[in-house]
N, C-alpha and C positions, 0 to 999 in steps of 0.2 A: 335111355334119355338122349336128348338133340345133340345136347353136348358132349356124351362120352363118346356117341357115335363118331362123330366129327373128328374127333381124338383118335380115335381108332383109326380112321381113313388117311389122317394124318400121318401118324405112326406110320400107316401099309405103304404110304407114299414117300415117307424119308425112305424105308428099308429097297422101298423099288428103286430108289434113285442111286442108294449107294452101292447095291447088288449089280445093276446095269453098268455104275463110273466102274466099279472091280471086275468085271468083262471089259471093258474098255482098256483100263490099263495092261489087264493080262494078253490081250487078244490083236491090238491096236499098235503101230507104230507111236514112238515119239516124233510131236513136231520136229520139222526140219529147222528152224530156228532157234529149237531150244537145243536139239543136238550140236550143233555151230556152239550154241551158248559153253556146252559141257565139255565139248572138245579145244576148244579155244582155252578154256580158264584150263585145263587137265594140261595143256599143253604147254603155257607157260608157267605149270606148279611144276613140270618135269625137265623139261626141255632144258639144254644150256641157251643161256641168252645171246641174242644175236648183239654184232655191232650197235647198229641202226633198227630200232624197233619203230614199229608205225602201231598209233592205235589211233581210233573212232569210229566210227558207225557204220552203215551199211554202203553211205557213199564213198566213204575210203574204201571202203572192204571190194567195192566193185572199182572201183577205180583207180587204185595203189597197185602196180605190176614191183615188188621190191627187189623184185632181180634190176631193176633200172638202178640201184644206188650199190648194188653189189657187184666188185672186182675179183683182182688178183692178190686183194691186200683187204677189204670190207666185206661184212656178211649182212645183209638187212631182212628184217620178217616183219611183213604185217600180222596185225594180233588185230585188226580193224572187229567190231564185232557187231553185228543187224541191231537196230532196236537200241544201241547202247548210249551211253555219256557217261561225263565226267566218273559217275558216281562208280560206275560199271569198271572204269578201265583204272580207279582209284585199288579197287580191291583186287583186280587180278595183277596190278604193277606191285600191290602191297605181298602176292602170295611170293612173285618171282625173288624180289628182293630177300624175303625171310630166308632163303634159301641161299643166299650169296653170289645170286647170278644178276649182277646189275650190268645193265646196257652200256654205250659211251652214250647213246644221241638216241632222245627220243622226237619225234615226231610227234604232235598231237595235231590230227587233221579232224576233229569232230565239226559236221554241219551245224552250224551258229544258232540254228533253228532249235537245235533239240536243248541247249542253255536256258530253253523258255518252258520244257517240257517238266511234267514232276513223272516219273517212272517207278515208283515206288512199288504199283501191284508188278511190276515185270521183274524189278531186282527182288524183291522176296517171294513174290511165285515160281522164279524158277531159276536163277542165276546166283543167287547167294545160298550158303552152306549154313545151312543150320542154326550154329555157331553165331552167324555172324546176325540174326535177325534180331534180336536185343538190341545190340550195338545202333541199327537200324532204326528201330523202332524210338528211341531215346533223341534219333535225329529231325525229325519231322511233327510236325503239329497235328498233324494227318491222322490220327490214329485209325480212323475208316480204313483209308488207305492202306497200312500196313496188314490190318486184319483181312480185307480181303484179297492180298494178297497171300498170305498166309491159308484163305480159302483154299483160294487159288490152286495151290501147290500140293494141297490133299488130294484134289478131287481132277481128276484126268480131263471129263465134260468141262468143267470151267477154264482148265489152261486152255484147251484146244477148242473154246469157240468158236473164233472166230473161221477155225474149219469148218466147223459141224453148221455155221451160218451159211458157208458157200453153198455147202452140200443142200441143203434148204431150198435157198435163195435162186442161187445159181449155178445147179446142178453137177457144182465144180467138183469131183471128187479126185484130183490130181493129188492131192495129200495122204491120202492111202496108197496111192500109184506109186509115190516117188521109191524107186530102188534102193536098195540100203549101199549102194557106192556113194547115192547124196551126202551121207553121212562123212564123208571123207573130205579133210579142208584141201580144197582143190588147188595145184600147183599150179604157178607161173607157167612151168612146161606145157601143161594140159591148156591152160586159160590158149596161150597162144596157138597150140594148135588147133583149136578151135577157132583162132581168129583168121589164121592165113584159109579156112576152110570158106568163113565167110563174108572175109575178102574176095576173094574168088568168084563166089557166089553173088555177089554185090548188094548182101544185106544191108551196108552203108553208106550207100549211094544217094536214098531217100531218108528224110525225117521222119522219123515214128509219133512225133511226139503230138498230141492232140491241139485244135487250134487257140482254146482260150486257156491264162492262165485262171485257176481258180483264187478266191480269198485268201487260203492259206497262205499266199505266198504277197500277203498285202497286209500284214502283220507287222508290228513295230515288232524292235531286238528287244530280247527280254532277257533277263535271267532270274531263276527261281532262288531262293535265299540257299538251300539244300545244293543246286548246282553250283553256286558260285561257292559255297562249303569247300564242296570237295575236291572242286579245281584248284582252290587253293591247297588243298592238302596234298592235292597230287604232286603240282609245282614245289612245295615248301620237302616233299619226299624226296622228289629226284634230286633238290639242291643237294640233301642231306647226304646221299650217294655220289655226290658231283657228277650227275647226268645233267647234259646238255641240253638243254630242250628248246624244241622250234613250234613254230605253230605254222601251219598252211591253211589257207583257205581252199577248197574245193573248186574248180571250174564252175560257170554256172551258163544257161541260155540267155539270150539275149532277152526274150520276153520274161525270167524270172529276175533280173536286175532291173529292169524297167519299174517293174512291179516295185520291187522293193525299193526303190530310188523315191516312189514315189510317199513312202514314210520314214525316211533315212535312216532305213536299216543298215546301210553299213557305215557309216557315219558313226551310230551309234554303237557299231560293232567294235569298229575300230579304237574307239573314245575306252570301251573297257577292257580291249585288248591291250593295249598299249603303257597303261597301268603297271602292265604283270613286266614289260621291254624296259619299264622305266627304272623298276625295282631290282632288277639283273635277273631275275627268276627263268625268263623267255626270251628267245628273240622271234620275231615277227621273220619268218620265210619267204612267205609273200601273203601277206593280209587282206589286200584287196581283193575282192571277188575280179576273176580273168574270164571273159567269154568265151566259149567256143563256140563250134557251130552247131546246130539242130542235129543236124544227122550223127553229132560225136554223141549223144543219149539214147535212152531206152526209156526212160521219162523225165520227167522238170527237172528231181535230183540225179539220178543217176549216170555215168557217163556207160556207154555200151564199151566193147571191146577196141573200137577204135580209137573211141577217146582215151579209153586207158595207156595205149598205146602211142599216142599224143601225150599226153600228162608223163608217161616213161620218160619220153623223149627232153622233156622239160626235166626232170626229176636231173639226171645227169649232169647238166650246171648246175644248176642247186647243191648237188654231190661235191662239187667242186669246189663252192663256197663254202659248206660244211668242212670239206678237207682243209683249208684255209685258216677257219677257223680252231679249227681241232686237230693240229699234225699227229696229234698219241692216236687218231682215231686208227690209223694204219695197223692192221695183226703182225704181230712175231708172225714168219712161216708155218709153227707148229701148232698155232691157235688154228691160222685160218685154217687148215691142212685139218682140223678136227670140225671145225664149223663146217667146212665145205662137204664132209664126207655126210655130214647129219644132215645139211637143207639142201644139201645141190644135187651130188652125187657125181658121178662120173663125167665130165663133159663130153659131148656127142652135137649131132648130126640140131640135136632139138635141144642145145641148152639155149635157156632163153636169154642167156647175153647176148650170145650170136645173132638171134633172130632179132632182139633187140638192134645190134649193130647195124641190119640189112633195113630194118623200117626207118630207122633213125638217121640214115644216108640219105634218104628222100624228103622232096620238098614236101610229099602230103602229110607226112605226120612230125616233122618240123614247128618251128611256131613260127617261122617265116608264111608257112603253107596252109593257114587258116588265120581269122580275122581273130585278136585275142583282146577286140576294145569291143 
């Protein structure tokens, strides 16, 4: 009959689709973004906790150097993670604390943008433990959402579309390319020797960044009811621990502030930041969006290696002001003396304070040395 045929081919065609996702998984590397994902969270469940912790998304993650806010007395780690918000950097601050390693000063640099974002197949597809997808699921009106996230997470083909779309699309097969050193959360050391390589080379000389801005970036401030959730819980956690906490806004181009001026995104940003400054929860670091120049990116959000190197440069009064504020931030000898052997390690020829010190002498990476209105 038409019908049990049909059923039958069906049938042939689930079992081909889950026999090929199980070659996949066995045969296939993990996304490089989910590894970041797994490493990141693994690392502040084990790790001792620094001074000065940085968390937010991918634009702090490239553009946060946290050797800028670490001395001879501070230790600071970004824990910044691709793809993330509130919700994200709620439950890996939630795993450190169980553990009793709480920070003095946290940092929250998340792009304002993604307060508008709901994430929900990302945090149960592949960033939350098991455990915690109830919990999840109980928070959101979404139930789609959870569930196919929860797909998601079965099945290797769905996590890793939007690879297997390059590979299609645009014959991008650099995803199976990437070496398993990717998988390693890349040092300050390493970042900068990459940079004076291409300083050198005059990578950032020219702007990369393409000529129009797109829509995206013509969007009112938003937040989703779920975001604004769990930033509060984040805030109402670290009071509970009396961690410090700051908020920075990110650098941005000249053409993405324009943009956004044009529907008082930060106006309105500020209006629900300030909320959290008023309540003593936060203070405002620097709120305002700061421009830099075109050539300090690698695209609209991102800052490339010079900019991060710029932003370092800034981070150090900031540091000051923090120290100001918070004199207990300073370690006994025998903390830092444990800290330092864990994230620093031996100072040499390539620690990146120093090379810090040498960029940070000069008017180009200065805020004298660029336009920052």
């Amino acid at each position: 009959m038409p019908g049990r045929r049909a059923l039958r081919a069906l049938g042939i065609a689930v079992l081909l689709f889950i026999a090929v996702d199980l070659a996949c998984r066995l045969l296939l590397p993990q996304g490089f973004l989910l590894r970041i994902e797994h490493l990141t969270r693994e690392r502040m469940a084990t790790a001792p906790a620094p001074d000065i912790e940085i968390l937010g998304d991918s634009v702090a993650r490239s553009g946060f150097l946290a050797s800028a806010l670490t001395d001879e007395k501070v230790i600071a780690r970004s824990d910044a993670l691709p793809g993330s918000g509130p919700l994200f950097s709620y439950f890996m601050l939630r795993d450190q604390l169980s553990r009793g390693e709480i920070p003095k000063v946290l940092i929250i640099a998340h792009s304002p943008h993604v307060l508008g974002q709901l994430r929900y197949p990302l945090v149960v597809g592949g960033f939350a433990r098991w455990r915690e997808i109830p919990e999840l699921a109980m928070e959101t009106q979404w139930w789609s959402e959870t569930a196919y996230g929860t797909l998601t997470r079965l099945s290797y083909i769905l996590m890793h579309r939007d690879s297997f779309r390059d590979i299609l699309t645009n014959r991008d097969f650099s995803f199976f390319r990437e070496p398993d050193s990717r998988t390693n959360l890349i040092s300050d050391r390493a970042e900068l020797k990459i940079f004076r390589k291409e300083l050198a080379e005059g990578r950032f000389d020219q702007s990369k960044l393409p000529g129009a801005v797109t829509d995206f970036y013509q969007q009112r401030f938003n937040v989703t009811p779920e975001n604004d959730r769990y930033f509060r819980r984040l805030l109402a956690m670290a009071k509970q621990h009396n961690i410090k906490v700051y908020w920075l806004t990110m650098p941005t181009p000249a053409g993405v502030l324009a943009a956004r001026n044009k529907v008082n995104f930060e106006q309105d940003m500020l209006a629900y930041l300030r909320q959290f400054e008023a309540s003593g929860e936060m203070t405002l670091l620097r709120p305002q969006f700061v421009v830099y120049p075109d050539n300090r990116f690698r695209d609209f959000l991102h800052l490339n290696l010079a900019g991060a190197v710029k932003l370092a440069c800034e981070l150090r009064g900031m540091r000051e002001r923090i120290e100001k504020e918070l004199p207990e931030l300073n370690n006994s000898p025998a903390r830092f003396s444990e800290l330092t052997n864990y994230y620093i390690g031996a100072p040499d020829a390539d620690d990146p304070r120093r090379v810090l010190d040498e960029y940070c002498a000069t008017p180009q990476f200065t805020a004298a040395g660029d336009s920052s209105e």
